[in-house]
C-alpha positions as CSV (number, residue, x, y, z in Angstrom):
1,X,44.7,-20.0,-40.1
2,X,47.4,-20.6,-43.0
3,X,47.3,-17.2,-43.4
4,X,47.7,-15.7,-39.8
5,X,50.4,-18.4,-39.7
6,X,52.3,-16.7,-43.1
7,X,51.6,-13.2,-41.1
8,X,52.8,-13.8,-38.1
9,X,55.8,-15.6,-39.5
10,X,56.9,-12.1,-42.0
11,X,56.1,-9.7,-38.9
12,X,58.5,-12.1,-36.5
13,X,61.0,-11.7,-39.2
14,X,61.1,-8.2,-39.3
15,X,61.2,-7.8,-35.3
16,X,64.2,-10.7,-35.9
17,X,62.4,-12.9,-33.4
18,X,64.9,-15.6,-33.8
19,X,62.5,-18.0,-31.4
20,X,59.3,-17.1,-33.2
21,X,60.9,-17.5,-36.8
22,X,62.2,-20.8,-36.0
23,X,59.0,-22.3,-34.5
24,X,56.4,-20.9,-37.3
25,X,59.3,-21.5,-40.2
26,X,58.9,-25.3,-38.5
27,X,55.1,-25.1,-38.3
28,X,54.9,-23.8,-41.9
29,X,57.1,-27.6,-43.1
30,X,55.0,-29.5,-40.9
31,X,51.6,-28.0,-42.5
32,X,52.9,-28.3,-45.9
33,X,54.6,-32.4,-45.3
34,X,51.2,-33.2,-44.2
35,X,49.3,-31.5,-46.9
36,X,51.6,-33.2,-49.5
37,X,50.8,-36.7,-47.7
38,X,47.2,-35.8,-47.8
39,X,46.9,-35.2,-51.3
40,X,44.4,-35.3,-53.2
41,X,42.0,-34.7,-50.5
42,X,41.5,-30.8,-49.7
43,X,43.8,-30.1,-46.9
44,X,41.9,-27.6,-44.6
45,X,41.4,-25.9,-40.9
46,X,40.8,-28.9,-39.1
47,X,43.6,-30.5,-40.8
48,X,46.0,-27.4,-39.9
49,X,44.9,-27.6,-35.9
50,X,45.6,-31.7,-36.1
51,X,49.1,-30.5,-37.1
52,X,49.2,-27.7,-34.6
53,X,48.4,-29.9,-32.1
54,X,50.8,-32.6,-33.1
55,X,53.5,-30.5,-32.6
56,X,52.5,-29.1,-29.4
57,X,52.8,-32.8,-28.1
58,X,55.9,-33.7,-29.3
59,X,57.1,-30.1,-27.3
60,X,55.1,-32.1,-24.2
61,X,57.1,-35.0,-24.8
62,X,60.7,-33.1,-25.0
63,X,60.0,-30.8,-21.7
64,X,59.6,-34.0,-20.2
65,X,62.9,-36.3,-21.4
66,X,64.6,-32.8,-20.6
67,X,63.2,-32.5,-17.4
68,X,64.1,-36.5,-16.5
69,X,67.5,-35.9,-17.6
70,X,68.5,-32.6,-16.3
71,X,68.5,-30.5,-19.1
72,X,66.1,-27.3,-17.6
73,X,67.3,-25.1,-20.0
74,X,66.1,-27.2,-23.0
75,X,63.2,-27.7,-21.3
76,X,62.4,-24.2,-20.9
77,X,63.4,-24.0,-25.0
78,X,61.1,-26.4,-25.7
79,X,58.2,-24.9,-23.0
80,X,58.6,-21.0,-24.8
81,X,58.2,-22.8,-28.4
82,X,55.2,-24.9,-27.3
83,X,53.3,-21.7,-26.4
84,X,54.3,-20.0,-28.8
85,X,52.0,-23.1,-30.8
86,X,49.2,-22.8,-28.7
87,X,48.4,-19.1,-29.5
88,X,47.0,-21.1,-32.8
89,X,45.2,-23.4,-31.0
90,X,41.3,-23.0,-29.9
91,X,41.3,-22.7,-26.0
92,X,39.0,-26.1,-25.8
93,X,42.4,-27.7,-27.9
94,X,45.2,-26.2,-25.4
């Protein structure tokens, strides 16, 4: 997963998808601040989709304070990064 993650993250760099750089780049800090906390257990897969899916509720919870206080376009910000998340999550996880 790490590594699809690292791939993905080059190839949206050289397409300067500004969106998809910005979510992985953030995705790649969350991973790693979690596998730094974890130490010294090994830090695996599972581990990486708790992340992943961590961050694809905290999007949840945005879209909705956005959507409660007006702010669509945010919303739709924060609903573009959150599936760009779940194309890294198994479909029973999403």
């Amino acid at each position: 997963m790490r590594t699809k993650i690292e791939k993905d993250f080059i190839e949206a760099r050289k397409e300067k998808n500004e969106t998809m750089v910005s979510v992985l780049g953030m995705l790649k800090a969350a991973i790693l601040n979690s596998e730094i906390a974890a130490r010294p257990k090994e830090f695996g897969e599972d581990d990486i989709l708790k992340v992943i899916g961590s961050e694809v509720r905290k999007h949840k919870d945005s879209i909705g304070e956005y959507t409660k206080g007006g702010r669509e376009d945010l919303a739709l910000k924060e609903r573009q990064e959150m599936e760009i998340l779940m194309k890294y999550l198994p479909a029973q996880m999403t």
